[in-house]
C-alpha positions as CSV (number, residue, x, y, z in Angstrom):
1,X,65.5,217.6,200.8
2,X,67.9,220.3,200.3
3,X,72.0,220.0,201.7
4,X,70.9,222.9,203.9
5,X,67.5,221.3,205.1
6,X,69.5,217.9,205.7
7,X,72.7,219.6,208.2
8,X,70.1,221.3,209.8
9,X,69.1,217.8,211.3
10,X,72.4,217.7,213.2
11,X,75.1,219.1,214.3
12,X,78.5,218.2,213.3
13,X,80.5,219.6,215.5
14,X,79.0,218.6,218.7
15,X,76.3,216.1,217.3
16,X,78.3,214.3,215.4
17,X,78.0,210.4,214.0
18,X,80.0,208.7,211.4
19,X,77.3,206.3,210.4
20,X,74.7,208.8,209.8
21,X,72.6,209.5,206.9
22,X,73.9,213.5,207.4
23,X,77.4,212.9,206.9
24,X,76.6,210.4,204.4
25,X,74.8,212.3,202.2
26,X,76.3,215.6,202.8
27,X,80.1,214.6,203.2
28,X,81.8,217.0,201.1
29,X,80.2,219.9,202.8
30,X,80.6,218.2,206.5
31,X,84.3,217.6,205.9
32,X,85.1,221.1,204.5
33,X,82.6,223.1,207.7
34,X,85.2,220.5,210.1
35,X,88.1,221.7,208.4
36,X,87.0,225.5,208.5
37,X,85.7,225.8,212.1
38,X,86.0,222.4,214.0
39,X,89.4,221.2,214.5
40,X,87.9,218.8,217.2
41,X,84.2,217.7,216.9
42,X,82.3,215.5,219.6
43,X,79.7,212.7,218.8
44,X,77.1,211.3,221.6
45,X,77.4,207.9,220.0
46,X,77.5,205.4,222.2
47,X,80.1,205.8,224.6
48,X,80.7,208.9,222.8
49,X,83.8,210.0,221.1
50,X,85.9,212.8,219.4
51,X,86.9,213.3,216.0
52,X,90.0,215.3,215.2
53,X,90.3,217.2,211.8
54,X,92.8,218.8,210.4
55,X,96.0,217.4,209.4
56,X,98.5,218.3,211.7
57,X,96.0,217.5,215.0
58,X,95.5,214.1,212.8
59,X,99.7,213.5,212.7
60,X,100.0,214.3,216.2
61,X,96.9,211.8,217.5
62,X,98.5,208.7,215.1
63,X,101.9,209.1,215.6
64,X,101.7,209.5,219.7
65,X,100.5,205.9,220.3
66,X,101.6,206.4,224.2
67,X,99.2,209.2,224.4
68,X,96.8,207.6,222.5
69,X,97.0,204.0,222.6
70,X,95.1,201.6,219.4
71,X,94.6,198.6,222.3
72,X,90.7,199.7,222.5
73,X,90.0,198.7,219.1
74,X,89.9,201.4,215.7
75,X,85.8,201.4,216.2
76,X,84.7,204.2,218.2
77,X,81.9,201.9,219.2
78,X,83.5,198.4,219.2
79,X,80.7,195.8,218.0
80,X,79.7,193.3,220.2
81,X,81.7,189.9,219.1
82,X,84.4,191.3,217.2
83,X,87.5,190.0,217.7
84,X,90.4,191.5,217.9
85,X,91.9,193.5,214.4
86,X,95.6,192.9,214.8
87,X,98.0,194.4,214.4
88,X,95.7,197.4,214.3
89,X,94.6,197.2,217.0
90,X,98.1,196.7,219.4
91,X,100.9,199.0,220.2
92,X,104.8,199.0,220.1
93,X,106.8,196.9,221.1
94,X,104.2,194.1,220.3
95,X,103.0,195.9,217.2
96,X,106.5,196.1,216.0
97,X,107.5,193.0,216.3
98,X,104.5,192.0,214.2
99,X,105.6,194.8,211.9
100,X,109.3,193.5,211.4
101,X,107.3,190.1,210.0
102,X,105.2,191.2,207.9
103,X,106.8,194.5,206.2
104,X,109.3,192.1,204.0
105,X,106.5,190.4,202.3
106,X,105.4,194.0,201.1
107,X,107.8,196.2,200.4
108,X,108.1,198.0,196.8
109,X,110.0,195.4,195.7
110,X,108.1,192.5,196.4
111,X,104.9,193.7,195.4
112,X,106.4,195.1,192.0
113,X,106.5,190.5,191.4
114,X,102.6,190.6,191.5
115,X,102.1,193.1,188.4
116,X,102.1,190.1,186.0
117,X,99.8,188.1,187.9
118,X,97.5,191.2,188.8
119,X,97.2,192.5,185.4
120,X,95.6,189.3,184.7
121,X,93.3,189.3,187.5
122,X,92.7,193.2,186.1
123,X,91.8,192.1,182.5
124,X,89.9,188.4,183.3
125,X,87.3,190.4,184.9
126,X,86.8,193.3,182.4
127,X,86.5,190.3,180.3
128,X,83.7,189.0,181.9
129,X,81.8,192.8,180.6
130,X,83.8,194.4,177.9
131,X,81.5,192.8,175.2
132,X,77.9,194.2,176.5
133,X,79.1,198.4,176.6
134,X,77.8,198.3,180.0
135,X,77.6,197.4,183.7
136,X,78.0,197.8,187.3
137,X,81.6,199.1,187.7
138,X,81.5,198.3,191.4
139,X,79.6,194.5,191.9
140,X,81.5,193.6,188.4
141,X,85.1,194.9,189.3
142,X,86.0,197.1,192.2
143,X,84.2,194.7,194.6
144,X,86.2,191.5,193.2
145,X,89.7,192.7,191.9
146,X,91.3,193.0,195.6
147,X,90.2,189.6,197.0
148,X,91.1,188.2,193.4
149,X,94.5,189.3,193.7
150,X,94.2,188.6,197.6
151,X,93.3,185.0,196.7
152,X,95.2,184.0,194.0
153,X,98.0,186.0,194.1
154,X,98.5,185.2,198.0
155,X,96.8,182.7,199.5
156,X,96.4,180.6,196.6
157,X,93.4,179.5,197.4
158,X,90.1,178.8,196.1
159,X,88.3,181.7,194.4
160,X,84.8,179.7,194.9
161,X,86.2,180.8,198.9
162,X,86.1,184.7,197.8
163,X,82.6,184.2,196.5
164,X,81.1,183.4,199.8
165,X,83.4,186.0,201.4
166,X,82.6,188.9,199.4
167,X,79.3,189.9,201.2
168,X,80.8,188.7,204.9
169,X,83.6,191.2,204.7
170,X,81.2,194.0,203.3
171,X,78.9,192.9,207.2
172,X,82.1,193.0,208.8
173,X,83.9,196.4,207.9
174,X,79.9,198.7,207.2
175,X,77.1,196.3,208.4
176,X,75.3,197.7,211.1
177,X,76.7,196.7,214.9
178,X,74.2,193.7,214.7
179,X,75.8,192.7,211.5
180,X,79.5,193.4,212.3
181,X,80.3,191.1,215.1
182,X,78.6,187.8,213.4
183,X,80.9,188.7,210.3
184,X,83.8,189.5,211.9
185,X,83.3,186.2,213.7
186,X,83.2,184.4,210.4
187,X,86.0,185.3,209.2
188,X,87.6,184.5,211.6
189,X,86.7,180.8,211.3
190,X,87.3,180.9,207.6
191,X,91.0,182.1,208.1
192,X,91.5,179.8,210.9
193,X,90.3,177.3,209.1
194,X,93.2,178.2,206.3
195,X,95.7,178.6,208.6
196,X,95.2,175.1,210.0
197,X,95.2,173.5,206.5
198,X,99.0,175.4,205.7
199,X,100.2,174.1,208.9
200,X,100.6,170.6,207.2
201,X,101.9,171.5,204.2
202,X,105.5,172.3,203.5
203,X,106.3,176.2,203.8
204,X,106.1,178.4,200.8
205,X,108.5,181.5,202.0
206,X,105.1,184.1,202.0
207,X,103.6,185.8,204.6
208,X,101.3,183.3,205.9
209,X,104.5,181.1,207.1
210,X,105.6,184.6,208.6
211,X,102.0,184.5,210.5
212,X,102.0,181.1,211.5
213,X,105.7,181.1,212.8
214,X,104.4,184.1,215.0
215,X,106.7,186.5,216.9
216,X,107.1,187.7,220.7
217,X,104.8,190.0,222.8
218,X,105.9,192.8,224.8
219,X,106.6,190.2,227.4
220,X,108.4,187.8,225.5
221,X,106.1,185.4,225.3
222,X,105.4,183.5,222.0
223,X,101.9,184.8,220.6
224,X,98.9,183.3,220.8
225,X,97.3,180.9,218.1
226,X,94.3,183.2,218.2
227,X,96.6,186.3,217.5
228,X,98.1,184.6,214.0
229,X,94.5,184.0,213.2
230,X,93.6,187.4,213.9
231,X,96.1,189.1,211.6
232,X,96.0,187.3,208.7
233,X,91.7,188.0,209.2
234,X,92.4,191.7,208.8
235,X,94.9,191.3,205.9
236,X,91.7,189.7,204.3
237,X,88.9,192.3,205.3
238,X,92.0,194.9,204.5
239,X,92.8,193.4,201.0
240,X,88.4,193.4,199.5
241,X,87.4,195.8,201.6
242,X,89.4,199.0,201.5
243,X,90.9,198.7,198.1
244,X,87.8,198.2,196.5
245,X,86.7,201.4,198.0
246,X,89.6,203.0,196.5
247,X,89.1,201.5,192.9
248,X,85.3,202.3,192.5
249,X,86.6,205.9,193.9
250,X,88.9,206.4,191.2
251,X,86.8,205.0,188.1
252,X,84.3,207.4,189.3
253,X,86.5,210.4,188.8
254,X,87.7,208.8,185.6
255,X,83.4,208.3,184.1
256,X,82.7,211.7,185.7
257,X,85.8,213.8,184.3
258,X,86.2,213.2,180.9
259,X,88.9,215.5,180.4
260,X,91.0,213.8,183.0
261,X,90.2,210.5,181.7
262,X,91.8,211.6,178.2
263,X,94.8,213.3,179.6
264,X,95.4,210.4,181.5
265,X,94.7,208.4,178.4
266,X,97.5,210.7,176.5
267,X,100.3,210.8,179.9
268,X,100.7,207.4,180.8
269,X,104.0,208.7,182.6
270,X,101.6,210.7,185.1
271,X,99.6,207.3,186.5
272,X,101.2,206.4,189.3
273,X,100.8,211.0,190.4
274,X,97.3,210.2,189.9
275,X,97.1,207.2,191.8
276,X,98.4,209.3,194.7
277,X,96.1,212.6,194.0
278,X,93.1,210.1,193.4
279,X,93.7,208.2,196.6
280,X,94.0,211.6,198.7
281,X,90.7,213.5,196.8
282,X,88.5,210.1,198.2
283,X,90.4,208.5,200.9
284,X,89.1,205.2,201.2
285,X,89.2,205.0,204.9
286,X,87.4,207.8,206.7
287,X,89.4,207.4,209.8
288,X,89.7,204.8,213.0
289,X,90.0,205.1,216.7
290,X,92.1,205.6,219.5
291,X,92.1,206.3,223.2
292,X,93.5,209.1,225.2
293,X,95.8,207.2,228.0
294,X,96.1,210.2,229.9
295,X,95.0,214.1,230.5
296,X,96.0,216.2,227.3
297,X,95.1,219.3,224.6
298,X,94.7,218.8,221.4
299,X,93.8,221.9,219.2
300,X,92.0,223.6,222.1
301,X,90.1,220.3,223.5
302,X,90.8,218.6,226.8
303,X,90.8,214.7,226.5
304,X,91.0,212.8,229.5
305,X,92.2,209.2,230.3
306,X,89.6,206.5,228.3
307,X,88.2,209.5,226.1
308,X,88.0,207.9,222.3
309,X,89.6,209.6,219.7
310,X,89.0,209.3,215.6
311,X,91.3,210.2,213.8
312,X,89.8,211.6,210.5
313,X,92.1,210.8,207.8
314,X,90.0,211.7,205.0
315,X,89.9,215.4,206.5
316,X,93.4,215.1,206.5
317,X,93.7,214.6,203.0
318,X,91.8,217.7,202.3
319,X,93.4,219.6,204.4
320,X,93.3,223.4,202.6
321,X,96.7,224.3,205.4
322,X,98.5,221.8,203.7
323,X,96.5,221.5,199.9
324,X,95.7,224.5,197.9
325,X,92.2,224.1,196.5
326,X,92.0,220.6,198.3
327,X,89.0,219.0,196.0
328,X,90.6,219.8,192.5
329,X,92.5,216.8,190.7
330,X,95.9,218.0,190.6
331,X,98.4,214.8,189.8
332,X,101.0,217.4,190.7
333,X,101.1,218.0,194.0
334,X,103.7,217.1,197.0
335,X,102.3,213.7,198.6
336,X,104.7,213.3,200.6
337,X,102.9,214.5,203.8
338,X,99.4,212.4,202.5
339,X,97.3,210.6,205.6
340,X,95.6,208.1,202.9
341,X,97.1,205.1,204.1
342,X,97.1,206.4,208.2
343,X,100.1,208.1,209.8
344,X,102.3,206.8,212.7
345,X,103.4,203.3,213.5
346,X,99.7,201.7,212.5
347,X,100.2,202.7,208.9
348,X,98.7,200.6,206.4
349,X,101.2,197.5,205.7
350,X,99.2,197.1,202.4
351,X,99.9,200.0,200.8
352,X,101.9,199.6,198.0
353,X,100.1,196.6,197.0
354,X,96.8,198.8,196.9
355,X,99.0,201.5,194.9
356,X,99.8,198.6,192.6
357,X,96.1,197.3,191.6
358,X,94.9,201.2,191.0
359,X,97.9,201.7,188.7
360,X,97.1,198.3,186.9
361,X,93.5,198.8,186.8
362,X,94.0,202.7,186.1
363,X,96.1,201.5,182.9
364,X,93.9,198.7,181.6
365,X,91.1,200.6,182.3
366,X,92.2,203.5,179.9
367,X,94.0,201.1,177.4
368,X,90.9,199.2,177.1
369,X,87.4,201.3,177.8
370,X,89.4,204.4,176.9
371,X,85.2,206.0,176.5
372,X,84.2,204.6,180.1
373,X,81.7,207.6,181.1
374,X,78.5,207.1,183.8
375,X,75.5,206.3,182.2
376,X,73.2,208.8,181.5
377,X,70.8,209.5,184.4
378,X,73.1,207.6,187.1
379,X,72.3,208.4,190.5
380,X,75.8,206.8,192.6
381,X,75.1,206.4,196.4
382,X,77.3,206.1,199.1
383,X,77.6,203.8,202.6
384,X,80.3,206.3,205.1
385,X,81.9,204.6,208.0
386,X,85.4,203.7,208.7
387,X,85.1,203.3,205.1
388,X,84.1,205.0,202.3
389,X,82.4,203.2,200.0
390,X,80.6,203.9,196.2
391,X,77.0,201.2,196.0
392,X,76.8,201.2,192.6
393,X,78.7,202.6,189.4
394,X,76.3,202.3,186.1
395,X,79.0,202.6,183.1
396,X,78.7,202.8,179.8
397,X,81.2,202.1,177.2
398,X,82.2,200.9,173.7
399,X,82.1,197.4,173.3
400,X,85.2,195.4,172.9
401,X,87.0,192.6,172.1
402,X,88.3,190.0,175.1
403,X,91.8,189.6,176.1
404,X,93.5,187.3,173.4
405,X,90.2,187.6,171.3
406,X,90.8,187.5,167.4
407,X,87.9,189.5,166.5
């Protein structure tokens, strides 16, 4: 089936659906016909929601969390059983609060201490394949490397944990709403579980002492056990599921565009640009949801109280109003206005430890499969959500040595 035949099937802008196979398979095209002639399109989905486009719409939307509150959850169509995603899913001044606690363990600064300990998460796993010329890019290292450095680098906890995890997160962030509540669910208990066990040992200064000694609501109140277990659960689905996305993303463009790969190769000055331009061509999240809290326009549409609102961040990032020739790889560019990691007060606390495993795995991946190309005949499929998110990556490369190997 042609891309013409297939967005016949449906309508975008009034028809359409996150989760579908259309948008799935076509989702170059759909973004850019959004971006061109729907600054607001309107899915039947459920309860039915909006999705707003273009960049500045998308600033207004995620910044205005009065207007367009994040206490309904960021799934247009909450699954049943989910708990709640905190502190996604609350608003100032209890979102703050929660904020203030967490942003110290995560600033530039802090996260720069990991590179050590990531770089060795990095090269342990292309370790595990470097010998063989070959393999599955995304089950052998996109899908691991964040809950590695998650695990170790963090919790400190079992990786024989992450193994059984791996899959449940996947359920939890793109299973299908049958899937998603069980998952979220389990991890839940999993965390919980975790966070009981630190309780009795003696505090280590991170940011799961931060969780467990809690903050105030809006009220004043201490918070809830359930709420401490709730956001250290979405640091975890945050940590393997989103930056994973972003990782198989990037060594995509890197098999697929040989001549970047080499100029990257030759300007190791430029990585951390390309992180940026890499991260904004194939945003990893596609967008998440709010509710309108009141009557109000937004790029000629009429939202009413309880209306749900996505917020299309991806759009954003291709935005041709605010990027010349948006889906060109142009380290270059001015980020500084880039929706990748959300905009507003719910911006992504995790950012600049995502920024630091691309760089890492950016630079060991050139230093070390400096020929990494998709194999020939390579068909790489896509699962669209909330997330973006690559299946598989067949690779090819030539063989070398392991880390520390004599040969």
């Amino acid at each position: 089936m042609t891309t013409e035949q297939r967005s016949a099937m449906r309508d975008h802008f009034s028809d359409f659906d996150l989760d579908s196979t259309e948008f799935n398979d076509d989702y170059d095209e759909v973004l850019a016909e959004l971006l061109e002639k729907c600054p607001v399109a309107h899915s039947k989905v459920g309860r039915g929601y909006y999705v707003v486009n273009r960049q500045e719409d998308v600033r207004r939307v995620a910044q205005d969390w009065r207007t367009f509150t994040s206490v309904d959850g960021m799934f247009p169509n909450r699954p049943d059983g989910m708990p709640p995603v905190l502190p996604e899913e609350i608003d100032p001044p209890y979102h703050t609060n929660w904020r203030g606690a967490l942003n110290k363990h995560f600033t530039v600064r802090k996260v720069a201490e990991w590179e050590d300990s990531v770089r060795k998460q990095v090269d342990a796993l292309i370790d595990n394949f470097i010998e063989t010329g070959e393999c599955d890019f995304v089950k052998e290292f996109a899908a691991l490397l964040p809950g590695r450095v998650f695990f170790v680098t963090l919790l400190q906890a079992p990786l024989e944990d992450l193994d059984r995890l791996v899959d449940v997160v996947d359920d939890a962030i793109m299973g299908s709403p049958e899937e998603q509540g069980p998952a979220w669910a389990a991890l839940h208990t999993y965390i919980e579980g975790y966070l009981e066990e630190r309780q009795q040992q003696p505090p280590r200064g991170d940011f799961i002492d931060s969780i467990l000694e809690g903050v105030d609501t809006e009220t004043g109140e201490p918070c809830s056990w359930d709420d401490k277990v709730n956001v250290a659960t979405l640091f975890l689905s945050g940590a393997v599921g989103t930056t994973a996305s972003a990782i198989g993303s990037m060594v995509l463009h890197l098999a697929s565009h040989p001549e970047d790969r080499d100029w990257l190769a030759a300007n190791p000055d430029e990585h951390e640009r390309a992180v940026e331009e890499l991260l904004r061509l194939n945003s990893p999240v596609t967008g998440t949801s709010r509710t309108a809290t009141k009557t109000i326009e937004v790029a000629g549409t009429q939202f009413q109280p309880g209306d749900r609102v996505v917020v299309n961040f991806a759009a954003a990032c291709r935005d041709p109003e605010v990027y010349d020739e948006p889906l060109e790889f142009r380290p270059d560019r001015d980020q500084t206005r880039s929706a990748v990691f959300g905009l507003g007060p719910h911006r992504c606390v995790g950012s600049h430890a995502a920024r630091l495993e691309l760089k890492t795995s950016l630079e060991q991946i050139l230093r070390r499969l400096p020929d990494i190309a998709l194999k020939a005949d390579a068909t790489v499929t896509y699962s669209t959500g909330l997330l973006r998110i690559i299946n598989e990556l067949p690779v090819t490369f030539t063989p070398g040595a392991k880390v520390g190997d004599p040969r």
